[in-house]
C-alpha positions in Angstrom: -13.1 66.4 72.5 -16.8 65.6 72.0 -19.3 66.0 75.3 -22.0 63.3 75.8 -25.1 64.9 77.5 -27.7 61.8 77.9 -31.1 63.1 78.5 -32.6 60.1 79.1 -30.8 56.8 79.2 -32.1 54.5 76.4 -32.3 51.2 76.5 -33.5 49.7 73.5 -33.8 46.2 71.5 -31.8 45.4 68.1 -33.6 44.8 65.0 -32.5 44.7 61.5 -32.8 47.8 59.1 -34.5 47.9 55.9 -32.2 46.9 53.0 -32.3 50.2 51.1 -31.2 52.3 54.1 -28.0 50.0 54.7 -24.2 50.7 54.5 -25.2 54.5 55.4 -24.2 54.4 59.2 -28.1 55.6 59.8 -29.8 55.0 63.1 -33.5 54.5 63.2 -35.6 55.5 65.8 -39.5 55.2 66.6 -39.8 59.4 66.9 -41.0 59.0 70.4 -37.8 57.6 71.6 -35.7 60.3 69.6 -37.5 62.9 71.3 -37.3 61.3 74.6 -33.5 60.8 74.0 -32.8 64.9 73.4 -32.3 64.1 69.7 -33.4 65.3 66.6 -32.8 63.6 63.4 -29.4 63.7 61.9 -27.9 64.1 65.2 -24.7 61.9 65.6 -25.6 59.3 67.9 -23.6 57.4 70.4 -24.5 53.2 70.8 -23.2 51.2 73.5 -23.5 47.6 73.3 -20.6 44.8 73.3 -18.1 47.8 72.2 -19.0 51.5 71.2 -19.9 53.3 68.0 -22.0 56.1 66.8 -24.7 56.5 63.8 -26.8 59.2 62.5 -30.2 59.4 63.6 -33.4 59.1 61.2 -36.9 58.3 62.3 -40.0 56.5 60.9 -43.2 56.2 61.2 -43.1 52.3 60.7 -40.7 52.1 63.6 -41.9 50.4 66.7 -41.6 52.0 70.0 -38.7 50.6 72.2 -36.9 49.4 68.8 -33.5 50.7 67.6 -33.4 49.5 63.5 -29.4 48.8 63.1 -28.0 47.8 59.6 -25.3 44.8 60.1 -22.5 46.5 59.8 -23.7 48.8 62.8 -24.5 45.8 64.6 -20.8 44.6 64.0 -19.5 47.8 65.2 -21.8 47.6 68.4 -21.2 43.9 68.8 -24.7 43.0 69.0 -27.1 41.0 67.5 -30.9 41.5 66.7 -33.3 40.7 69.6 -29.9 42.3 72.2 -29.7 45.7 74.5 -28.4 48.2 73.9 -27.7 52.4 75.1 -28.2 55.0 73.2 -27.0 58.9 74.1 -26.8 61.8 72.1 -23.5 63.2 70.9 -24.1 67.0 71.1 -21.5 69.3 69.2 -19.4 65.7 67.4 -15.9 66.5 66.8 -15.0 66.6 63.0 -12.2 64.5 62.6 -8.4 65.7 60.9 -7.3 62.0 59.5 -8.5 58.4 59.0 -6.8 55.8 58.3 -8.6 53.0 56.7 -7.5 49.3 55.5 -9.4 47.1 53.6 -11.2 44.2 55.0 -10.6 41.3 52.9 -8.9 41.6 49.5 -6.4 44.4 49.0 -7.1 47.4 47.4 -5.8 49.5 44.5 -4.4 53.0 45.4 -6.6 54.7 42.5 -9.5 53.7 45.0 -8.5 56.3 47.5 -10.4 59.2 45.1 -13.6 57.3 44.6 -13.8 56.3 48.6 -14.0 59.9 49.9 -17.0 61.0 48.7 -18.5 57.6 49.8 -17.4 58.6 53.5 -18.4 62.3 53.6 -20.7 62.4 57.0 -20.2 59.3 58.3 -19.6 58.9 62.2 -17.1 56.4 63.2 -15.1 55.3 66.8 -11.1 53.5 65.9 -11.5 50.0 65.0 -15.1 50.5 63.2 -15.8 49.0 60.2 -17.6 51.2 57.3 -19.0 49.2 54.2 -20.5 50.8 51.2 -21.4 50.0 47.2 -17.9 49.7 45.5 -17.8 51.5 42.7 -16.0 48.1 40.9 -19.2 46.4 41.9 -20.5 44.5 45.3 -19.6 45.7 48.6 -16.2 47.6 49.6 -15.4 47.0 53.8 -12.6 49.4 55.3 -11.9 49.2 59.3 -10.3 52.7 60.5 -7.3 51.5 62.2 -6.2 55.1 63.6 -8.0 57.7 63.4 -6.9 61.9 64.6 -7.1 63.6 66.8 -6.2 60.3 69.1 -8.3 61.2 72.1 -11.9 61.0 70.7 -13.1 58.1 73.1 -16.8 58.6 71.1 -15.6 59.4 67.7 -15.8 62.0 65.3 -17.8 62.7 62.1 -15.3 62.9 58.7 -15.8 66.3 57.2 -14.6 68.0 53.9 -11.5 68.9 55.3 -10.9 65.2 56.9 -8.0 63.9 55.2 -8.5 59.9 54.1 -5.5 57.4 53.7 -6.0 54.1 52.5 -3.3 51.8 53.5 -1.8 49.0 51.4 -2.8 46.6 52.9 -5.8 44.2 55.0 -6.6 45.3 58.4 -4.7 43.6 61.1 -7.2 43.5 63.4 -11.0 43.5 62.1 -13.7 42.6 64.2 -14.5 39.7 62.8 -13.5 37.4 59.7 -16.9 37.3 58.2 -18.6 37.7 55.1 -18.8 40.8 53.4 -22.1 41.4 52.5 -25.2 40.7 54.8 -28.6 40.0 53.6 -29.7 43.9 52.9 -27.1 42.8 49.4 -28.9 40.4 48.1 -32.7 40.5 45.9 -34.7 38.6 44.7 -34.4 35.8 47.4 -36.8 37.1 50.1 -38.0 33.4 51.0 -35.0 31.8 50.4 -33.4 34.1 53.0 -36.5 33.6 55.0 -36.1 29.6 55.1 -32.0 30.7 55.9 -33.3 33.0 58.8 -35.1 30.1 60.1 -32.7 27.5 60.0 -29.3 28.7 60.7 -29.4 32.5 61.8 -32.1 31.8 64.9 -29.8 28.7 66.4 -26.9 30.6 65.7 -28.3 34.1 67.8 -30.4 32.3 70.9 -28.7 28.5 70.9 -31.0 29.0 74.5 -33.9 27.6 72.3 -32.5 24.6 71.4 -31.5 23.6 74.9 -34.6 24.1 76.7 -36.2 22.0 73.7 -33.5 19.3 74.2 -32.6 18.8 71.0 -29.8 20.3 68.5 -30.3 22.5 65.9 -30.0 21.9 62.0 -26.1 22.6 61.2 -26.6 21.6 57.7 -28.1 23.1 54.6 -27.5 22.3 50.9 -28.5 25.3 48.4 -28.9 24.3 44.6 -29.8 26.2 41.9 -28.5 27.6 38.5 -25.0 28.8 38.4 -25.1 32.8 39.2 -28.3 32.4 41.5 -26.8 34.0 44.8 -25.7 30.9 46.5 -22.3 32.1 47.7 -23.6 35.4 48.7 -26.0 33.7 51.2 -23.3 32.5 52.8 -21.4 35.1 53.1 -24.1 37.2 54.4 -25.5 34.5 56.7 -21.7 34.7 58.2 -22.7 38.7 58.4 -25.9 38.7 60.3 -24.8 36.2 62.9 -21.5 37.7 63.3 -19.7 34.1 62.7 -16.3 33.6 61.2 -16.6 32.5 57.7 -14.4 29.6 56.0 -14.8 29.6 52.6 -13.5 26.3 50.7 -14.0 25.2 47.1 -14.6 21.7 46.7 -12.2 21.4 43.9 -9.2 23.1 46.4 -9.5 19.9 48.9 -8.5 17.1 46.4 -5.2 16.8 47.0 -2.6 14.9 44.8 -1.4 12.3 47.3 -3.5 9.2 49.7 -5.0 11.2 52.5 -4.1 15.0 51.5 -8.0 15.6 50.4 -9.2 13.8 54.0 -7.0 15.8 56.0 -7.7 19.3 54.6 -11.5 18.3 55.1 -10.6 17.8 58.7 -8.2 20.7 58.7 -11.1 23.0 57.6 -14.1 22.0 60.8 -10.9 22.0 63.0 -10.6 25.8 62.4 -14.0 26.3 62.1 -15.4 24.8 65.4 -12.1 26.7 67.1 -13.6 30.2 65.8 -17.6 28.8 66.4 -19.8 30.6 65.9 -18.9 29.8 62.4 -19.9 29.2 59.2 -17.9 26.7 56.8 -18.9 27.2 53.5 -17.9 24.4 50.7 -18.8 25.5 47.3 -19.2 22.8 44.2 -20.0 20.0 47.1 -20.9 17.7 44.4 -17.0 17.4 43.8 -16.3 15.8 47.3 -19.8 14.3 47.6 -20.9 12.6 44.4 -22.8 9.7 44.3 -20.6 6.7 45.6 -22.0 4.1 43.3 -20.2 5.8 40.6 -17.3 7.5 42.1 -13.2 6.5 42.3 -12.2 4.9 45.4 -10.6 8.5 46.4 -13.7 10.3 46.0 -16.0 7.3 48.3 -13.0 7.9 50.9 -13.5 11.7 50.7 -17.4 11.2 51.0 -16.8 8.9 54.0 -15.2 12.0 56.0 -17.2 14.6 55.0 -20.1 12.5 56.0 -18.0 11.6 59.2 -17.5 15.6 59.7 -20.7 16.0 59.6 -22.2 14.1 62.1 -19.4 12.1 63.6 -18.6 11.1 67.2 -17.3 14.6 67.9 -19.7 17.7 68.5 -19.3 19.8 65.9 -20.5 22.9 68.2 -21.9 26.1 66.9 -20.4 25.4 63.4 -23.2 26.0 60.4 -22.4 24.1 57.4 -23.7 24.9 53.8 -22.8 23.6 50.9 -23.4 24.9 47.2 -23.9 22.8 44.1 -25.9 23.0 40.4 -25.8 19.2 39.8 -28.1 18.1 43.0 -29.0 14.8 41.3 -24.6 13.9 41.2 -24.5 14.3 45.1 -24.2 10.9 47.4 -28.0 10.3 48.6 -26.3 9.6 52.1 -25.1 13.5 52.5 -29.0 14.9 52.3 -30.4 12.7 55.1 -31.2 14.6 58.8 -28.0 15.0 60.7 -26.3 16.4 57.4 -27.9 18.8 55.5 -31.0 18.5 56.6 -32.7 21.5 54.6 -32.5 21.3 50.6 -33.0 24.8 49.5 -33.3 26.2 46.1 -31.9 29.4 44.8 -34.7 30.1 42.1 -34.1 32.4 39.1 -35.9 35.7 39.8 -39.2 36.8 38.5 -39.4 40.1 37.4 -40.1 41.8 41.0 -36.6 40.2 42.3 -35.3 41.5 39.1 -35.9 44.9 40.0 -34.6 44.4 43.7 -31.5 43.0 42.2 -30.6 45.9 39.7 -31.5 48.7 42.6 -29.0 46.7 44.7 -26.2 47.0 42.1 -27.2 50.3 40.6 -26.8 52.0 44.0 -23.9 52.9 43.2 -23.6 54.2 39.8 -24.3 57.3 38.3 -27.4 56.8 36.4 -29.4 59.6 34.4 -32.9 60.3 35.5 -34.4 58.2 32.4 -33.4 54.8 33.4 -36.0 53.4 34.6 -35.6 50.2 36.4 -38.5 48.4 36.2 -38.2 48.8 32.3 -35.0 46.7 32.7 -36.3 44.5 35.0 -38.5 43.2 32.0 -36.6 43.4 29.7 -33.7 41.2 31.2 -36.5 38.2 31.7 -33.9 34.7 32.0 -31.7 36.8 33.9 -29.7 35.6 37.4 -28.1 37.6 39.6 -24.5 37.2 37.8 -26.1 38.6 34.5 -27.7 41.5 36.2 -24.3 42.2 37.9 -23.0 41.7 34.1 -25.1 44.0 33.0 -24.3 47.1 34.9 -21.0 46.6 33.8 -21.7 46.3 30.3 -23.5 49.5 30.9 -20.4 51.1 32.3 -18.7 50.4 28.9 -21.5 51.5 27.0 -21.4 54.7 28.9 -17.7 55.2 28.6 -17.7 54.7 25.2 -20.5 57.1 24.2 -18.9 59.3 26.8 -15.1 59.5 25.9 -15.0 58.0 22.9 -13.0 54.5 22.0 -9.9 55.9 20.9 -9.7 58.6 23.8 -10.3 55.7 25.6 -7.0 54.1 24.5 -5.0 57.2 25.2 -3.0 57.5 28.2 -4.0 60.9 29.0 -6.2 61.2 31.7 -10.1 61.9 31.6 -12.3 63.4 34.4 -14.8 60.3 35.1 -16.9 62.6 36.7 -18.2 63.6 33.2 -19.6 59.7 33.2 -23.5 59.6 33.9 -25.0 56.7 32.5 -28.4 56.5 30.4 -31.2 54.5 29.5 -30.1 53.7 26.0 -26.5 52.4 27.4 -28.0 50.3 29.9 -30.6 49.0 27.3 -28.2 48.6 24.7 -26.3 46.3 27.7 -29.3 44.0 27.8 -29.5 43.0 24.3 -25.0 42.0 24.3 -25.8 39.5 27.5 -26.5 36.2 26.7 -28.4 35.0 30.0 -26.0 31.9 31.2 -29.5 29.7 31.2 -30.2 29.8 27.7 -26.1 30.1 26.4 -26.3 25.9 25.1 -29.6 27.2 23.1 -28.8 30.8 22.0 -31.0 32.1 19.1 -31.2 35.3 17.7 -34.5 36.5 17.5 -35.2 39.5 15.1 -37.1 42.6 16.7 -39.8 42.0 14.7 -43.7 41.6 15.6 -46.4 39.3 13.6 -47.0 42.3 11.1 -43.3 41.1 9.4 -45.7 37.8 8.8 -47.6 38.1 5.7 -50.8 36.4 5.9 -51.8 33.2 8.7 -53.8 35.1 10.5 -55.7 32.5 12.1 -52.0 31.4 13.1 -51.4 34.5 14.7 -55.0 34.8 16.4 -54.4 31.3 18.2 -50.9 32.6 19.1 -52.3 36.0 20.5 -54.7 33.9 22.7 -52.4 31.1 24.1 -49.7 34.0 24.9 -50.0 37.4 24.7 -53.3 38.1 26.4 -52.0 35.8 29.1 -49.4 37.8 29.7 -50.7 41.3 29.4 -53.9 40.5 31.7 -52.7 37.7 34.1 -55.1 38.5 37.2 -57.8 38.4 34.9 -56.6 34.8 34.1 -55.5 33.6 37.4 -59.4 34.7 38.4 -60.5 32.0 36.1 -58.3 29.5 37.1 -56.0 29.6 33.5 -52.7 29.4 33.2 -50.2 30.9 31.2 -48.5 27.7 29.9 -49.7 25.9 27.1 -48.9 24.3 24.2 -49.6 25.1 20.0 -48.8 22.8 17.2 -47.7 24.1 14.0 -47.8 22.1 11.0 -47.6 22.5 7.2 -45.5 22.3 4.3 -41.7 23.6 4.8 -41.3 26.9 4.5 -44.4 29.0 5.2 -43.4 30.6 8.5 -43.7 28.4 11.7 -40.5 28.9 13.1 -40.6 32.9 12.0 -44.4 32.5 13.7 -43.0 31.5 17.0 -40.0 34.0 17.3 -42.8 36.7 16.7 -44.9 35.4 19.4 -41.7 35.7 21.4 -40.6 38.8 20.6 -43.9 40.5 20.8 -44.5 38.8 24.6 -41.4 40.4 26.1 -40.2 36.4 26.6 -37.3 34.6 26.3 -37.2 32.3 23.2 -35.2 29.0 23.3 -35.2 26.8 20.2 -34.2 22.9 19.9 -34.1 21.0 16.7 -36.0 17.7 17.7 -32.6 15.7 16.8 -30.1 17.3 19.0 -31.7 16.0 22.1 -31.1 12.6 20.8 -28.0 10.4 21.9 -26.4 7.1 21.9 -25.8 6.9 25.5 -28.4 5.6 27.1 -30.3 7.7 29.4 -28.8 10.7 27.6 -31.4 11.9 25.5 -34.4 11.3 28.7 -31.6 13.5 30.6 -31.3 16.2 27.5 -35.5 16.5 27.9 -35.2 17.3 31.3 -33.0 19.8 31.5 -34.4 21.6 28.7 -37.6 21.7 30.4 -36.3 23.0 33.5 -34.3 25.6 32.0 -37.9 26.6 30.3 -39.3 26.7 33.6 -36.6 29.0 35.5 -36.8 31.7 32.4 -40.3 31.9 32.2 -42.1 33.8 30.8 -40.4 31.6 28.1 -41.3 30.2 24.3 -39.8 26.6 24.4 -39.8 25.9 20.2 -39.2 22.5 19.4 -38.5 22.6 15.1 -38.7 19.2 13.3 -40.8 17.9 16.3 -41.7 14.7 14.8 -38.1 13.5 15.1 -38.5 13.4 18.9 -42.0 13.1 19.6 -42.5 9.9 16.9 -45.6 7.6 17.0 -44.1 5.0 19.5 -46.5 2.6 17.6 -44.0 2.6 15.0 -40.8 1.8 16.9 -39.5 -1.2 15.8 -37.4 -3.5 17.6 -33.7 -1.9 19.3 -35.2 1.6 19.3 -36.7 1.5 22.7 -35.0 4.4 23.9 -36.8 6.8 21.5 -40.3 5.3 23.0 -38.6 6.2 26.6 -37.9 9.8 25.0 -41.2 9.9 24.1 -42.4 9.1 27.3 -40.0 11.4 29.2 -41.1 14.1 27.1 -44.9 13.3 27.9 -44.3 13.5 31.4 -42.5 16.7 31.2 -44.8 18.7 28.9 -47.4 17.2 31.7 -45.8 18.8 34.6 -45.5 22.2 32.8 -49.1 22.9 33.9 -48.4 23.6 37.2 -45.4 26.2 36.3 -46.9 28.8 34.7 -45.2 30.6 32.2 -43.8 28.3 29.6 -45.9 28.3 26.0 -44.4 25.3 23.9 -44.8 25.8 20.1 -43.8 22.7 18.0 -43.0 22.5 14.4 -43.9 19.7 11.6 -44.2 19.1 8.0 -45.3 15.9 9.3 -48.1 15.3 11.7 -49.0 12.1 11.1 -45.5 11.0 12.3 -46.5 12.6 15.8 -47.4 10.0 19.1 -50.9 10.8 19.3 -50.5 11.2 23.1 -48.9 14.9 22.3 -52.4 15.9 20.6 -54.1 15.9 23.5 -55.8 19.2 25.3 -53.4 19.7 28.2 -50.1 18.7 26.2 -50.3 20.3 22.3 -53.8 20.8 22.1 -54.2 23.7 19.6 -53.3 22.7 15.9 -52.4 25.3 13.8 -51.8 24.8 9.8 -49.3 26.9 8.4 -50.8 26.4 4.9 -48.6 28.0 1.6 -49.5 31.6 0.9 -52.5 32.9 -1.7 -51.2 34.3 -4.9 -52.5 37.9 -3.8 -50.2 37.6 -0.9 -47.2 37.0 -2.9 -46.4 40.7 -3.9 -46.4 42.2 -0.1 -44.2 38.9 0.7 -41.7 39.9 -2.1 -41.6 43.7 -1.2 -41.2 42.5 2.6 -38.0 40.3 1.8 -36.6 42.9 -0.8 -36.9 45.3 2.1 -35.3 48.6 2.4 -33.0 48.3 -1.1 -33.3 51.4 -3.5 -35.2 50.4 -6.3 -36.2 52.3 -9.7 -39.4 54.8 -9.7 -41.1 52.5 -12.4 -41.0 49.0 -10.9 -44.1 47.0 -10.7 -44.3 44.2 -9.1 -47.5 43.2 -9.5 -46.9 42.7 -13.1 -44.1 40.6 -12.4 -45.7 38.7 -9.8 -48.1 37.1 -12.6 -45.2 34.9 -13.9 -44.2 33.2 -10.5 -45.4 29.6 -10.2 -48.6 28.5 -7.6 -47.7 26.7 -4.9 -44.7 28.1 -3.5 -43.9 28.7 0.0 -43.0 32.1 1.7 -39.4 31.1 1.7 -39.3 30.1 -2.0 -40.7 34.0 -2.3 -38.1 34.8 0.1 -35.3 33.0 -2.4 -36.8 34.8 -5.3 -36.0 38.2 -3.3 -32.7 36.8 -3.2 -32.1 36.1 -6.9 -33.4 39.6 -7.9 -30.3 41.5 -5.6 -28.3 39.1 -7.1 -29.5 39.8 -10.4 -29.3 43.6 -9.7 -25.4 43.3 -8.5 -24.4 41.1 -11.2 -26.1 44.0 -13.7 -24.2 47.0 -12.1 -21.0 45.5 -11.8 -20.9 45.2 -15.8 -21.4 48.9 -16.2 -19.2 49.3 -13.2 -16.3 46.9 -12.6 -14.6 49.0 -10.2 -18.0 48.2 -7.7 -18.4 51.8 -7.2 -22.2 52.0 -5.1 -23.5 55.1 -6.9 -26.3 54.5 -9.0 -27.2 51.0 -7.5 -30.9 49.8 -7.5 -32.9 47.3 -8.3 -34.8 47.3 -11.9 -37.6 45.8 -13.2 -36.1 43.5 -15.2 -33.9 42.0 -12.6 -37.3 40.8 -10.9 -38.7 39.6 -14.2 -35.8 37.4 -14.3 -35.7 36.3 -10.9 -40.3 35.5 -11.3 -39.7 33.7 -14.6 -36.4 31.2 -13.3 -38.7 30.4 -10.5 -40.7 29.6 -12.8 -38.5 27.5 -14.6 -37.4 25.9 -11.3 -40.9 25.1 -10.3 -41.6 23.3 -13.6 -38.5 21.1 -13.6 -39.2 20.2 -10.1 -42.9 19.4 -11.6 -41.9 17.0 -14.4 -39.2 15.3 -12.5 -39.5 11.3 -12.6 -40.2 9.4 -9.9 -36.8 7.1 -8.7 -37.7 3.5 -8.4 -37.2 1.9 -5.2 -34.3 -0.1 -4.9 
């Protein structure tokens, strides 16, 4: 049996751990207090507050005297919260412990987990009934209470050793601690101040309700989080359930509507029934905006089941110590009445993550995978800009597969035999390899493939490419230099010339050389015959510009959408409202930095002249057609890396193309002489044998002198009257 020998007794006040030390049953101590207790650190540690448990001691030097730093699933275990008391003895010579059993808290488990849970508990202290959470290997956060635990009589617990034999029952703990969320706020990056504003609102009522009584007046039970789809929204929840040790209900708006009158209203009620008989609680109702949308425009079902949500809300009855958040991407569908004070008072949004929450994000779900010493994190971090939470988490899976396959090999893969997965380490080239097959869920709607290419695939515009350098690049490689002289990143570039000469292979340069995220939008697909659709379409393209940033926003065939209003005739007033809508958006762009719009035209004169303004597109850019002496590097770029014969000149051929053709007339004339060059070989050999395949000089002759032919026909062609 272990002996307790307390030196000193300790009484000391709960605060929260740093975020990369949790889920590793640690202890940290200011190292006065650890000396003053007998301890040293990575003594077990014994913690007496509503129940007891035991940690491992560390120290730091940013510890404050007095202060015992407690992770929440310590806290759980101890049955305090921050700001408590609590005792704190050594445990000198811990008893190593013969057999755990542990059940899962939450969803059942797999029995092939029992092999990758050992090594995760190796060291860890634990009392019966304690709950022990760590990074799942499948991804998130795995929770396990130890229901029994041997030798029986350990009233201070025991440390699991090598030889400590692990069972993991079948099935969910019978009796956890508490129904709450799984993760705690130590799980989640990139949201420091949204977790700050969270804090604020509903963890300090929930932890010293005292507050709120000597102010005489309730706390705010209500906030609304909105944001992009994959943002972290649930997981606040859930952890907010965590850190104030409060039951969590979870509910999904869609599960409420019921089939007959009055099922949907009475599982509303059912749900803050059970949560004010379990307060503190948090009731959590994800896609809100299908039980609150905007009454105006609702069913006569869905106005009754706004009526008793708003009822539950802030009805006759006290709701108690019940916290109420609800989760929705369409804030503009919910009922206006559900966001006054009383309700959900606080409107939070989830923001996509910069590159520094990024980073926080992919060390919280890297923790625990086996990653080679070259990956480098921050690398990733940039490289995955557009990217939410969900397509981080997506990611590191897709880098799991990546790793298996390189590992193992696909067909060994298929095989039933079994493989040692301890030969699995994954690299930097899986994990980069990952990025580029994840589509971030912003951009899906407007997915282009950009080319890794830079401006040097560009023959010629170099004045294009110097504007482009200036309105972008630099901003992005130096931006304290810019933010010191008041610039911001965001701007806008016009491009305009004749079709075909490079603008929209200009603007995927510009993005692919900056590191952003490139979304494109042909000026007509905004449009719509709804009204109100295409000032909608606008909008949300904008935003979605915004959230990725850094981002290139390319608008191609911009005069479609941004026409002269001056010459919209009569029953075309919504493209002037387009117009207008798209005015006031590129207006507001300003004050988010990031975003670089790059429109294209063959038509300028068609353009509002509003849009040519400094401030909105005020850098015009002519894409003019290429000089003759740039047509021979344009022709060997486009014929690329095919084998050609030792004595081909091009120059000599380039003498009997036209004038006045575009890059991506050269570009078809590339095309014409592999065509020519196939249709040659497969004469001499029908059977379509490779060997011996190249190009020849003639097939470019032929291909310079039918453009030539082309651009003469095209020349003499007659005018069509007007009808």
């Amino acid at each position: 049996m272990s002996r307790v020998i307390a030196r000193y007794d300790q009484v000391l006040t709960v605060a929260n751990l740093p975020d990369q030390l949790a889920h590793k049953g640690l202890v940290v101590f200011h190292e006065h207090d650890l000396r003053e207790l007998g301890a040293s650190p990575g003594d077990e540690i014994l913690l007496k507050g509503g129940r007891k448990t035991t940690g491992v001691a560390r120290i730091s030097p940013s510890a404050n005297p007095g202060i015992i730093y407690l992770d929440a699933t310590t806290r759980l275990n101890a049955s305090s919260r921050t700001g408590d008391s609590l005792e704190a003895e050594l445990i000198e010579k811990p008893r190593t412990l013969d057999r755990v059993f542990f059940a899962p808290v939450g969803e059942e488990l797999e029995g092939d987990m029992q092999d990758l849970i050992g090594p995760n508990l190796l060291g860890r202290t634990l009392c019966r009934g304690d709950h022990i959470t760590f990074p799942s290997p499948c991804g998130g956060i795995l929770e396990l209470q130890a229901e029994k635990v041997r030798p029986i009589m350990l009233p201070n617990g025991g440390v699991i050793g090598p030889g400590t034999q692990i069972e993991l029952l079948g099935r969910r703990a019978r009796r956890p601690l508490l129904e709450t969320g799984d993760v705690s706020f130590a799980d989640i990056g990139g949201l420091d101040e949204v977790v700050e504003k969270i804090q604020e609102v509903a963890v300090v009522p929930l932890l010293h309700p005292e507050i709120f009584l000597r102010g005489g007046k309730p706390p705010i039970r209500g906030v609304l989080l909105h944001g992009e789809p994959g943002t972290g929204k649930s997981l606040l929840a859930r952890a907010l359930a965590r850190e104030t040790q409060a039951t969590f209900h979870s509910i999904s708006a869609p599960e409420i509507i019921g089939g007959s009158v009055g099922a949907s209203e009475a599982a509303l009620r059912e749900l803050f029934s059970e949560a004010r008989q379990d307060a503190p609680s948090v009731v959590f109702i994800d896609e809100i905006d299908a039980i609150a949308p905007d009454r105006q425009m609702a069913t006569e079902m869905s106005r009754r089941l706004v009526s008793q949500l708003l009822t539950l809300l802030d009805g006759m009855e006290e709701r108690g110590q019940v916290v109420v958040i609800g989760a929705t991407n369409r804030l503009s569908d919910i009922d206006p009445a559900v966001n006054r004070s009383g309700r959900f008072e606080r409107v939070i949004e989830c923001p996509v993550p910069d590159s520094d929450g990024r980073l926080e994000i992919l060390e919280i779900h890297t923790r625990g995978m086996p990653l080679h010493q070259d990956v480098d994190l921050d690398e990733l971090a940039e490289l995955s800009v557009g990217f939410v939470g969900a397509d981080i988490d997506h990611l590191c899976r897709e880098g799991v597969y990546r790793a298996a396959n390189r590992t193992f090999g696909f067909d060994r893969l298929l095989d039933v035999d079994e493989i040692d997965a301890t030969e699995l380490e994954i690299l930097r080239d899986d994990l980069v390899e990952a990025v580029g097959r994840i589509r971030p869920s912003l951009k899906r709607r407007h997915e282009v493939e950009v080319e890794n290419v830079g401006f040097e695939s560009i023959i010629g515009q170099e004045k294009a490419k110097t504007v482009l350098q200036e309105k972008l690049l630099l901003p992005l490689q130096f931006p304290e230099i810019h933010a010191a002289a008041g610039l911001s990143i965001g701007s806008g570039v016009l491009l305009y010339g004749p079709p075909g000469t490079g603008k929209t292979a200009l603007a995927r340069a510009a993005a692919n050389v900056s590191g952003a995220q490139f979304l494109s939008v042909k000026g007509p697909e905004l449009m719509s015959m709804w009204v109100g659709e295409s000032e909608r379409a606008v909008r949300t393209i904008m935003d979605k510009a915004r959230k990725m940033a850094p981002c290139v926003l390319f608008f191609d065939e911009f005069d479609s959408l941004g026409s002269d209003r001056n010459g919209v005739g009569p029953g075309h007033a919504s493209k002037r409202d387009v117009v207008n809508q798209l005015l006031a958006e590129i207006d507001g762009i300003d004050s988010r930095d990031g975003v670089l719009i790059i429109a294209a035209t063959n038509q300028k004169d068609l353009i509002d002249p509003a849009f040519l303004r400094h401030g909105r597109l005020g850098s015009h850019i002519e894409v003019s057609l290429p000089e003759r002496d740039e047509y021979e590097a344009i022709l060997d770029l486009h014929l690329g890396d095919v084998k050609r014969s030792d004595d081909i000149d091009l120059s000599s051929s380039i003498g009997k193309m036209p004038d006045g053709i575009s890059g991506a007339d050269i570009a078809g004339v590339a095309i014409r002489v592999k065509e020519n060059a196939v249709k040659r070989h497969l004469e001499s050999n029908p059977e379509g044998d490779t060997d011996g395949f190249m190009v020849e000089q003639a097939d470019i002759d032929s291909a310079c002198e039918e453009a030539r032919g082309t651009a003469a026909i095209a020349a003499e062609w007659p005018s069509l009257p007007l009808l």
